[in-house]
VEXSELUM-338941 format. One record per residue (C-alpha): x, y, z. Coordinates in steps of 0.05 Angstrom, whole numbers, plus 5000, padded with zeros to 4 digits. Each point is the difference from the previous one (the first is absolute). Layout:
REM residues N
XYZ
...
END
This chain:
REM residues 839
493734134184
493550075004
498349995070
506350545000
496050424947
492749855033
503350295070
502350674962
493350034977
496949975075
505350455018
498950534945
493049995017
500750095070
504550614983
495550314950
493649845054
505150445054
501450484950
493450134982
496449945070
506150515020
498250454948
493549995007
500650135074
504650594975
495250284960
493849905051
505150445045
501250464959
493250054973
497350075073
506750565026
499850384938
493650515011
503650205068
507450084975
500650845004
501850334933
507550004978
499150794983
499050165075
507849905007
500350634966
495350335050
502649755063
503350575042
506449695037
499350115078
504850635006
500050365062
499150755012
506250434997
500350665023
505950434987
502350835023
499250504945
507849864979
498749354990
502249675061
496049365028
495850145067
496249385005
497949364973
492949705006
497149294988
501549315026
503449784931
506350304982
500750004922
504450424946
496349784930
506049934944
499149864924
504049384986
503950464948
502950245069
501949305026
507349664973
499649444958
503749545049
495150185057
494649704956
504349434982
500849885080
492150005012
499249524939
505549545028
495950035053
493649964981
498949864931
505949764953
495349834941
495550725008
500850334928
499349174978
492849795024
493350104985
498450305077
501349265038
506549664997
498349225000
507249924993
501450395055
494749695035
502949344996
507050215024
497250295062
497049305010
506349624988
503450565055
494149845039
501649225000
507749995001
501050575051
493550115042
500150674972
497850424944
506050504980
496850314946
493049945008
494349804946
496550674985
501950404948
500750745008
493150084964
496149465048
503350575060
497250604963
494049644994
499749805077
503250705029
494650364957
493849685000
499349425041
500549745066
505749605042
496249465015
504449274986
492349724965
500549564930
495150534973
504050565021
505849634960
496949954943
495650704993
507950175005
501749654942
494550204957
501550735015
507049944983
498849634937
494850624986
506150575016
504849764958
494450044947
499350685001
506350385037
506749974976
504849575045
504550665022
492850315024
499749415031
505549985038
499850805020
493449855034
503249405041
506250355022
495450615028
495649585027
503949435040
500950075077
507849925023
500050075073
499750605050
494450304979
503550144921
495649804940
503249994942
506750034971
501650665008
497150105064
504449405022
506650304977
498950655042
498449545060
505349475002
505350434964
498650735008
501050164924
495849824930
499249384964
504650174958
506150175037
499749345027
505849514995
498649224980
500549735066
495250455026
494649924938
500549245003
498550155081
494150434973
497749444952
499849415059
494650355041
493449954965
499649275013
500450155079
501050655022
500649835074
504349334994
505650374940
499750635037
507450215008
498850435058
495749485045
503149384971
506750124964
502449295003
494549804954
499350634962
507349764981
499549374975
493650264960
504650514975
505049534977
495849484969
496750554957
506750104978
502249394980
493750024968
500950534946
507449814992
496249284975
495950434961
505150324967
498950725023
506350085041
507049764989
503249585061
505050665013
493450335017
497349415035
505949925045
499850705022
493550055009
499149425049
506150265032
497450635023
497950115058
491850235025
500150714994
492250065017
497350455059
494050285015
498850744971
494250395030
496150524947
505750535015
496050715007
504250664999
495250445040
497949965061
493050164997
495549565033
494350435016
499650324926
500849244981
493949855034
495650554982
501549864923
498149305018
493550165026
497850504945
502249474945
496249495033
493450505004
500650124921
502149284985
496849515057
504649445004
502749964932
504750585027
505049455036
499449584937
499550314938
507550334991
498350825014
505750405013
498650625029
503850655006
499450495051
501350705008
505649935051
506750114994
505149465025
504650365029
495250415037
496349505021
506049675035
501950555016
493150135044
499849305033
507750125029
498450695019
493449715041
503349465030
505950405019
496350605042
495149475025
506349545021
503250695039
493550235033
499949255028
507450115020
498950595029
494649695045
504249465030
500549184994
495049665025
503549255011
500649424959
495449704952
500349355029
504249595056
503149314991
501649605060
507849885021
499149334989
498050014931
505050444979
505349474994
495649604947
504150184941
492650194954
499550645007
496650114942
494249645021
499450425067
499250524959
495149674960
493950415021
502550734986
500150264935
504650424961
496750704992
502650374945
507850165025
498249775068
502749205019
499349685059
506849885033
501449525063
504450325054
505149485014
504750285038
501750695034
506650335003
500250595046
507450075000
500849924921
494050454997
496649544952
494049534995
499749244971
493949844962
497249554948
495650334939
495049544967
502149694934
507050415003
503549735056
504450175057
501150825010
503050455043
496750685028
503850605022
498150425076
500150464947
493449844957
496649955072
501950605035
492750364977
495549425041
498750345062
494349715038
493850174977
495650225058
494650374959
499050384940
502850655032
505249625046
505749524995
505349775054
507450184991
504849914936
502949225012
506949965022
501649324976
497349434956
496749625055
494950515029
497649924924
499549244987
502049345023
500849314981
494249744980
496450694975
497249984927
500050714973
500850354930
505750194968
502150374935
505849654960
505350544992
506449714965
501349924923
498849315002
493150025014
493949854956
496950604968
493450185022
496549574940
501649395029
495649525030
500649455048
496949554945
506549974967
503849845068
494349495006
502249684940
506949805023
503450734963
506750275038
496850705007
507050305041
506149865038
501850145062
501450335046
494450504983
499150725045
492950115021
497050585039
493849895047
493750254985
492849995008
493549914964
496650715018
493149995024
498050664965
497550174938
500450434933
499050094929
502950494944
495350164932
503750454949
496550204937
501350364935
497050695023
496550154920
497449284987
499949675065
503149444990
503049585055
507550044991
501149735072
495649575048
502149665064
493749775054
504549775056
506549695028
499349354966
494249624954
502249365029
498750295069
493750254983
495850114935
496250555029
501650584950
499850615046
501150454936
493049884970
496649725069
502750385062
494950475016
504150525048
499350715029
505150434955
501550495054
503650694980
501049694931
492750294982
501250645021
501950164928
493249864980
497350435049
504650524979
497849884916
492750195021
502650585038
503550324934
494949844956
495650405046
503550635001
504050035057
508349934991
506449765025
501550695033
492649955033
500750025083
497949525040
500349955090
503949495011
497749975073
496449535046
492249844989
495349625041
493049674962
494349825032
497749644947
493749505007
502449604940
506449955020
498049715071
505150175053
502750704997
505150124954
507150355010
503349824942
508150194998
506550104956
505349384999
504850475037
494250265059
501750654980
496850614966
502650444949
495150564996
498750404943
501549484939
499850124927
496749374968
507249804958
503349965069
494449685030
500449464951
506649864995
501849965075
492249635007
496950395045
493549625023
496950625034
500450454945
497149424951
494149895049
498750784997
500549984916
494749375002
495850385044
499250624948
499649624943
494449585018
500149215009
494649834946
503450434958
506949705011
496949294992
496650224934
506950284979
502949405017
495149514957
500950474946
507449865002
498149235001
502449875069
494649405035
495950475060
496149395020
504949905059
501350645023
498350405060
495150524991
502350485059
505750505001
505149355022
500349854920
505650574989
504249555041
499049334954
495449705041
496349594943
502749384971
502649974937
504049444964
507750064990
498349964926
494950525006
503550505035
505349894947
495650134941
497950655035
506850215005
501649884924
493350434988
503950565036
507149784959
497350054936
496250615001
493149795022
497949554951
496449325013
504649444994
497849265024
505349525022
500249424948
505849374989
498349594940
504150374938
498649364952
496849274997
502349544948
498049354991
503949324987
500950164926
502650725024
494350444969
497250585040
493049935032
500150525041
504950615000
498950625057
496650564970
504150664994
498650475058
499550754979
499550615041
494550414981
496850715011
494250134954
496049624952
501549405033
494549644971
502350214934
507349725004
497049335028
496449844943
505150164946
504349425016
497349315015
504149385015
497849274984
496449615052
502749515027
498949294970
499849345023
505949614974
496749414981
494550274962
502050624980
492850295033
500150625048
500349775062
493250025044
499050645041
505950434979
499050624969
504550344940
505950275032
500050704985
505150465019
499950115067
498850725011
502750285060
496050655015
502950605034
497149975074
503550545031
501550784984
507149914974
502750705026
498349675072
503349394986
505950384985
500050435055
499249345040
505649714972
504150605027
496749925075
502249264990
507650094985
500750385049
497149445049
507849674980
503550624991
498250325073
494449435027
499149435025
502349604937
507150315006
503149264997
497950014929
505150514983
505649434995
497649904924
502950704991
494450184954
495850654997
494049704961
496449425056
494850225051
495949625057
497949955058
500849635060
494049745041
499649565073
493049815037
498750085068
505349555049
503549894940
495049484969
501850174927
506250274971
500250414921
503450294954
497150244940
504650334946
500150144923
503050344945
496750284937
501349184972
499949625057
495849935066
501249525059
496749815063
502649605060
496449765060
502449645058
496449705056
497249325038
494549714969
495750075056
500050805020
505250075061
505050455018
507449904969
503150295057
502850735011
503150484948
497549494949
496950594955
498949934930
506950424981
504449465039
495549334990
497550054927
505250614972
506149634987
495949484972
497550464939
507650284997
503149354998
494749844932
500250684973
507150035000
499249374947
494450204965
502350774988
508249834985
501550274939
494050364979
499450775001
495550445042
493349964983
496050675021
492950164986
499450584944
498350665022
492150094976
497450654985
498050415050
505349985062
503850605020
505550095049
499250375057
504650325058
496049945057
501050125068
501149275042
496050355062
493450204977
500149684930
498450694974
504650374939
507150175019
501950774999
504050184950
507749845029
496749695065
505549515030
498249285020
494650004943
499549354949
496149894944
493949594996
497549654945
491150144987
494649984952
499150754975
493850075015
501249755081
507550484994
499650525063
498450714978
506350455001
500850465060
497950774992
508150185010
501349444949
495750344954
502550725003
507049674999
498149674933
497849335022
496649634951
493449615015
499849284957
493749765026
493250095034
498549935080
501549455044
494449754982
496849375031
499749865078
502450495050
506949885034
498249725057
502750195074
495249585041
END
């Protein structure tokens, strides 16, 4: 008994030595990791990583930025039984311990020893909040334990549903999706809590390995995960065995769901980008913005079709220029073709197909589209690829299939049939093992075309960009042509030209030679006979008709009399860039460069009356907690005491969300004034001279849109280099340019009116359905006059042929002496101005 008592003792002792080394080795720990454990209360500071989202001005998503895809959620938002699933999981015991789960610890080491696996793992949902927020990864004993003593610390001084908010917004779950929320929209296309319990228990089994329990790369083992976390809260009592038993029953729904934008817009996607991350620096891609712009979905779309489309038919028009690719005979039989088509890339509605077979007497075409399957193409869809010889020749129309493609031939096709995937699908989805169609699918051939364009619209009175597209394709080629393309703008600045004439004096019914002219002209170099589109003359030529059916003599012969300094001064009063322009007589014709987006602006200058309006695409920035720091100043048109008006009405500066400081370098955001620039009696008249240009011009393909209120004009470079069309109403102005990227000619006939035209039709007739005509008011100032169309002088009283003529009445023409004694009336002063010009 007493050597049984004295070896309790020993063993006692040796416990209470263990204890008490162990605790002191505890404390010497936690004495030396204490002064380096961060602050609890920086939980409450830390900004989840939320990317940038950028949506239309209706509220339709463009874009998403950031590498981490993340929808924050309050855990008021997330079901009951989905947190039941991630503490079946996770943490049975969570609203039971102290932070660290010793019990919990010790059945992970009993599942440890018996299977050779730990099921449930032995952190607690605190010790991962304290690891996925402040520490490191690293698998170190001191790591371990700074985790414990942090947890221990947050469940001192947060509440345990706090808690458990910050882990499920925090954890990662596979395919790029951190937290819960994010997860749903990713594996199931819908929110948390639409979710069924097959799916959340799915959900819950991927935070201890997304990549292993990932349903879409490993659904074998994403199953069983699934099903032991079942079995799991049935033990737990928080599901019945009905519930169980269908549950583990059903089958894996999960696939993968890209971030599903509704607008194509990737070139307004990317300028957003860029200006958020110039006010932001990096923290734009992490710290949740969202970020409205000014433009309008369905113009938008309705711009980037419109593009594609007349770039896709000038391409047609040009010929086919062979196969994108060849694949031997031999490997045709190899039964992959998928991976043959491996290295060319869907571009927008453009897949690469494989021509398997050719039909000549079915008149159809065999072929294989990437990630959609076999397909069948009718003689039909190919009947357009003549031979392209060079931009201004092709061979003959194809008689059959074969003298298109062969076997073998990799080419482009457009899906045609109902089946097909709508444009917003992406071969990441086929990727991922989805059925994207059935087959047989039609396709149609086409081609990726070689030229260029881009189409700006903007709201005429604020500037705002309601439209932007800088090429064919963004994935092609990031190059935004709308902001970057520096080009010559052709006849299309003739209006311009035209503005400085009126605001000089002179008027539409002013005469002008149109007739041949020769300059010897030492700046010009060479000698210069400059000539009309058509090679012919018109003679005598009142300055409307001259403008309308763009008379390049006449314009040459106005430049010439109004002076080119004063022109260019003119021009930089109207706000149009002179840095690139020519400083000889060759300017009437557009021979500066001017940006597609410049040109544009110019053109809403002349749409809204003269006033200076700035192109400008961020409406509103909010931040992750969805306040406003920043929010577009009104623009308002302005006459007189400009200065006045701007500093009645101030807006707040825009602040830094984080500290509530202005932000560095950016001034208050007053009302953006947009001063009066031009005389608006000559605007108006202009606006007359320009609806004619579609009425009776060169812009007559405009006249589909059966409206009286648009005007433009149409402009094309030497050889055809650069196709326009500039157009407005009083609300609306639009520009569209068309050409290669490096100057060349697009071939005959391609003038601005057949290559860019039905470009800005096909938009406006989006952007202007339903809306009513929109004409400039009628300033003070403008009288009527009937004039007659020969000498631009005032009609007799019941001469025939005359019309009436719109002027300034100071610049009206005097009445006749017959006129008078007849009683004529005279409105106005002299012509005024310049002389009409003969020579």
């Amino acid at each position: 008994m007493s050597r049984l008592l004295r070896s309790s003792r020993i063993l006692a002792w040796f416990f209470l030595t263990g204890l008490s080394l162990a605790a002191l080795v505890s404390s010497g720990f936690y004495l030396y990791l204490r002064p380096g454990l961060p602050p609890v209360e920086q939980l409450m500071d830390i900004k989840l990583q939320t990317p940038l989202r950028v949506y239309s001005a209706d509220n339709r998503l463009i874009a998403e930025f950031g590498e981490k895809r993340r929808a924050p959620i309050t855990i008021e938002q997330i079901p009951t039984i989905q947190l039941q699933a991630f503490m079946a999981a996770e943490d049975a015991r969570f609203y039971e311990h102290i932070g660290v789960d010793f019990k919990g610890l010790l059945r992970a080491a009993v599942e440890l020893v018996t299977t050779g696996e730990i099921q449930s793992g032995g952190s607690t949902i605190t010790m991962q909040v304290a690891k996925n927020y402040f520490l490191s990864r690293d698998r170190t004993f001191i790591r371990k334990f700074n985790e414990i003593l942090l947890a221990i610390q947050i469940e001192r001084e947060l509440d345990k549903n706090r808690i458990f908010e910050l882990y499920l917004n925090k954890i990662y779950l596979g395919n790029r999706a951190y937290g819960i929320q994010a997860a749903s929209l990713v594996y199931y296309n819908k929110p948390v809590h639409e979710l069924d319990l097959a799916q959340m228990a799915m959900l819950a089994g991927l935070p201890k390995a997304p990549s292993a329990y990932n349903p879409l790369a490993n659904p074998q083992r994403a199953l069983i995960r699934r099903n032991w976390i079942l079995g799991r809260m049935q033990e737990l009592g928080y599901i019945t065995p009905d519930a169980y038993q269908l549950a583990v029953e059903a089958p894996l729904t999960a696939s993968y769901n890209a971030t599903a934008t509704e607008v194509d817009a990737d070139y307004v996607a990317e300028m957003a980008r860029s200006e958020l991350v110039e006010r932001f620096g990096e923290a734009a891609y992490t710290d949740g913005y969202k970020v409205t712009l000014t433009v309008d979905s369905s113009k938008q779309q309705a711009a980037t079709m419109a593009l594609r489309t007349g770039l896709e038919a000038y391409d047609r028009r040009h010929g086919y220029r062979g196969p994108i690719g060849k694949v031997a005979a031999e490997e045709l039989g190899n039964g992959a073709p998928d991976e043959l088509l491996a290295g060319y890339p869907r571009i927008e509605e453009l897949r690469p197909a494989l021509v398997t077979n050719v039909r000549d007497k079915d008149g159809e075409v065999d072929v294989h589209v990437r990630h959609l399957g076999p397909a069948t193409m009718a003689f039909e869809s190919m009947t357009w690829a003549k031979r392209f010889k060079t931009e201004s020749y092709t061979g003959a129309e194809p008689k059959q299939a074969s003298e298109v493609v062969n076997p073998g031939d990799i080419v482009y096709v457009k899906a045609l049939s109902a089946s097909a995937p709508e444009g917003g699908e992406t071969d990441t989805a086929a990727e991922q093992g989805e059925s994207v169609t059935s087959s047989p699918l039609q396709v149609a051939l086409y081609q990726l075309p070689n030229v260029q364009g881009a189409l700006i619209s903007l709201d005429a009175k604020s500037g705002a960009i309601e439209a932007l597209v800088g090429g064919y394709s963004f994935s092609q080629n990031k190059y935004n042509r709308a902001a970057q393309a520096r080009r010559q703008p052709g006849s299309t600045f003739k209006p311009f030209v035209y503005l400085t004439a009126l605001e000089s004096g002179m008027t539409p019914a002013t005469i002008y030679n149109d007739a041949p002219i020769v300059f010897n002209d030492a700046e010009l170099e060479n000698t210069w006979r400059p000539e009309n589109s058509s090679g012919e003359f018109d003679g005598p030529t009142r300055l409307r008709e001259a403008l309308y059916r763009s008379r390049n003599l006449v314009s040459i012969r106005l430049l010439r009399d109004l002076g080119i300094q004063n022109t260019l001064n003119y021009l930089q009063q109207l706000g149009l860039p002179t840095d690139d322009m020519q400083k000889d007589l060759s300017l009437a014709l557009g021979s500066g460069l001017l940006t597609p987006m410049e040109l544009a602006r110019g053109f809403a200058v002349i749409a809204n009356g003269g006033y200076d309006v700035q192109p400008w695409l961020i409406k509103e920035i909010r931040d992750v907690n969805n306040d406003v720091v920043y929010e577009a100043p009104e623009v308002v048109l302005c006459d007189r005491n400009c200065e006045e008006m701007a500093q009645t009405v101030t807006l707040p500066a825009p602040q830094d969300p984080g500290t509530g400081e202005r932000i560095a370098d950016t001034p208050d955001p007053e009302l953006r004034i947009a001063h009066r620039l031009a005389d608006e009696r000559a605007v108006y008249i202009l606006h007359s001279m320009m609806r004619d240009v579609i009425k009776r011009g060169t812009g007559r393909r405009a006249l589909a849109l059966g409206r009286d209120d648009i005007a433009g004009k149409t402009g094309t470079t030497n050889d055809q280099r650069d196709a326009w069309f500039g157009g407005f109403n009083y609300d609306l102005a639009t520009t569209v340019w068309v050409g290669f990227d490096q100057p060349s000619p697009m071939g005959r006939g391609e003038y601005g009116a057949v290559a860019a035209l039905p470009v800005w039709v096909d938009y406006m007739k989006v952007a202007l359905a339903n809306t009513p005509a929109a004409f400039m008011p009628q300033p003070n100032g403008i009288i009527s006059v009937r004039i007659d169309p020969t000498t631009g002088r005032r009609a007799r009283a019941g001469q025939e042929g005359a019309v009436f003529e719109l002027f300034r009445e100071e610049n009206a023409p005097e009445a006749l002496p017959a006129d008078i004694g007849n009683g004529g009336q005279i409105s106005g002063g002299s012509a005024g101005g310049l002389p009409q010009s003969l020579f």
